[in-house]
C-alpha positions, 0 to 999 in steps of 0.5 A: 528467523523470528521477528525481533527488533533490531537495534542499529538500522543503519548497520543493518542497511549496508549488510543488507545491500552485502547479502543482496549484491550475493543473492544477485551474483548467484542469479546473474541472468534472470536479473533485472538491472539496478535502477538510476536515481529518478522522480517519485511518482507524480501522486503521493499518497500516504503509505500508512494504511491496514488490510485483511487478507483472505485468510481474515487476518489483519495488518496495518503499517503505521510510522513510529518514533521521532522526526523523519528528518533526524531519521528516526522514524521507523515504519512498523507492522502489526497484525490481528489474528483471524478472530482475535481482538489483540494486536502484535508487532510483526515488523519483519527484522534485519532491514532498515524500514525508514523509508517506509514499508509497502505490503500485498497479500495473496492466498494467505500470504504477504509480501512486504517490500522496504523502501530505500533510504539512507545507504539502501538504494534497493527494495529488499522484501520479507515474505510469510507464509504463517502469519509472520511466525517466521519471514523468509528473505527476497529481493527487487534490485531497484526503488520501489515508488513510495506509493501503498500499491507499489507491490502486487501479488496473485497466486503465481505472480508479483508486480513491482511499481519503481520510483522511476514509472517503470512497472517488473513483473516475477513469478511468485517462486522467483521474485525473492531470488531477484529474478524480475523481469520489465514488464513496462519501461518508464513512460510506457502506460504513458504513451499507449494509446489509452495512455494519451487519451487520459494523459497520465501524469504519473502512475500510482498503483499496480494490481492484480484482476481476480484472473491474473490480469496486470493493472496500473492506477494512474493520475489523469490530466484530462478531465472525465477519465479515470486512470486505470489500465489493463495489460492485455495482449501486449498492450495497455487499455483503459478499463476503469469506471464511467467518472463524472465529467468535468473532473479531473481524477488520480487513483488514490489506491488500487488493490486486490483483496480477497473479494475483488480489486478495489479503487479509491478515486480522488476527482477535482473539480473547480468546486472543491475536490471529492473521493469515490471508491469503486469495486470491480470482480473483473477489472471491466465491470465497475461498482462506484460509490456515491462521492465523498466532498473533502471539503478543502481535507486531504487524505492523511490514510486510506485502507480496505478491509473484509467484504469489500469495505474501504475507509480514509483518514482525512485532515480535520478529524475526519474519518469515513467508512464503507462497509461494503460495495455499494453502500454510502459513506459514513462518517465516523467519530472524531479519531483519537489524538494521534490516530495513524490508520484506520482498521475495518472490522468484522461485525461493524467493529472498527479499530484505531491506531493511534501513534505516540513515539514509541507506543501504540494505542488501539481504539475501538468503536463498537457497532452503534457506539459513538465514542472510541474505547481504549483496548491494548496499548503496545510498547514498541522499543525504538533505537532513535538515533541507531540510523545516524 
């Protein structure tokens, strides 16, 4: 099917829990059990954010419309193609997305996961293989946690972060079928040896090491550790960068990218709080950045983009860059007024989003300009009121 807007979320939400109640009746076996009700993940994190896959082609996730509260609000998808400078909507159609979307890339795909609300209370996902020229439907019968790093995915494999800590694992080929399996039950990272000595207080992110390995980012209660951890042989072990002392540290994001796994580091000390962003090719062997002083900011977006680079959108109109592992921040200009997501370009070019209501603008700052252009507006129809 091809994307289209879809103009009563609502309804749409309690057909799509019909279809997936089928999908699972169908493969009764291999399916994981629905999830209770529970706690979000210690740490948020904002879910807005942009990514490049290894196919070169970008996609950012924004929110749209109206008030959260009177539910219409509506998370959208857009995407740049391979050389190109336009964006386009490529919101996956047929499910309620006002809880939020969560999407990984791996080998030229994306996988794009819901989150629940209203009466969906299961993470239906939206997989392509083209593009977005066409999605093909899957599913994870429990709550994804409303994190940008829920979903993980490598050539043969997804990871799925739940609202409840637990982390399910499926075969690429299975998981749009339901067929998940737990891979760690809620307080397993926890209460692994590695787990206590940095003792987690609530996991963050999962991902993929270059050859396959499990990760999970965490935030860590005691001060010097740095909460990413491997799943080798059974078992969790650290496996994050040397962090400055002194600071306790939560992992902001965790994601693979068609260079490396790439970290963003939140540290806090009792002069104030900072980022650091680390990038490794092995999941041991870490590049960390010089730090980055939030000066009483907070992180309102965070992405990653080709080469390695990484930005963030902070409070107070700020908005840093690195462009590639072991360079130093750079702060760029003020971000237009509404700006939602940053998007790292090829060339130094980079892009803002910038949302109001039901239209998106893009900027653009050209390499060694100082001020953002307007490019392309898109007009993006909202059903306010469809999800009530």
């Amino acid at each position: 099917m091809t994307a289209k807007r879809v103009p009563s979320r609502a309804v749409l939400a309690v057909l799509g829990a019909v279809a997936a109640a089928g999908v699972l009746a169908g493969c009764a076996a291999g399916t994981a059990p629905a999830e209770p009700a529970a706690p979000a993940p210690a740490v948020t994190v904002p879910l807005a954010t942009s990514m490049t896959t290894a196919t070169s082609q970008a996609w950012a996730i924004v929110a749209m419309g109206g008030s959260a509260a009177a539910e219409d609000r509506f998370w959208e998808l857009f995407t740049r193609l391979p050389g190109g400078s336009q964006w386009k909507l490529d919101t996956p159609p047929g499910v309620a997305d006002n809880g939020g979307l969560v999407a990984a890339g791996s080998s030229g795909a994306l996988t794009v996961a819901f989150e629940p609300s209203q009466d969906l209370v299961f993470s239906p996902l939206a997989q392509t293989g083209n593009g977005g020229k066409t999605w093909d439907a899957g599913l994870l019968n429990a709550s994804m946690a409303a994190v940008p790093d829920a979903l993980a995915a490598d050539s043969t494999a997804m990871l799925a972060l739940l609202h409840n800590g637990a982390i399910d694992q499926a075969a690429t080929g299975q998981a749009a079928s339901g067929n998940w399996a737990r891979l760690a039950a809620p307080g397993t990272v926890a209460a692994s040896t590695a787990g206590r000595a940095c003792q987690v207080t609530g996991l963050t992110a999962v991902a993929y090491t270059p050859s396959g390995t499990p990760l999970a980012g965490a935030s860590c209660a005691r001060q010097g550790s740095a909460g990413i951890f491997a799943r080798v042989a059974g078992t969790w072990r650290a496996t994050g960068p040397d962090v400055p002392a002194g600071q306790s540290v939560k992992v902001v994001r965790l994601t693979q990218t068609a260079d490396d796994d790439t970290a963003l580091l939140q540290a806090t000390a009792k002069s104030g709080a900072s980022l650091l962003a680390a990038w490794t090719g092995d999941g041991t062997k870490w590049t960390v950045s010089p730090s980055l002083p939030l000066r009483g900011g907070r992180v309102l977006a965070s992405g990653t983009g080709s080469g390695g680079a990484v930005w963030v959108l902070l409070s107070g109109d700020r908005a840093e860059i690195l462009t590639a592992p072991g360079a130093t921040w750079q702060e760029l200009p003020a971000p237009p007024p509404g700006t939602a997501a940053l998007v790292a370009g090829s060339g130094g070019t980079d892009d803002a989003l910038a949302v109001s209501g039901g239209t998106l603008t893009v900027y653009r700052l050209a390499q060694g300009s100082v001020a953002w252009t307007k490019s392309q507006a898109i007009q993006v129809p909202i059903a306010y009121g469809s999800s009530s």
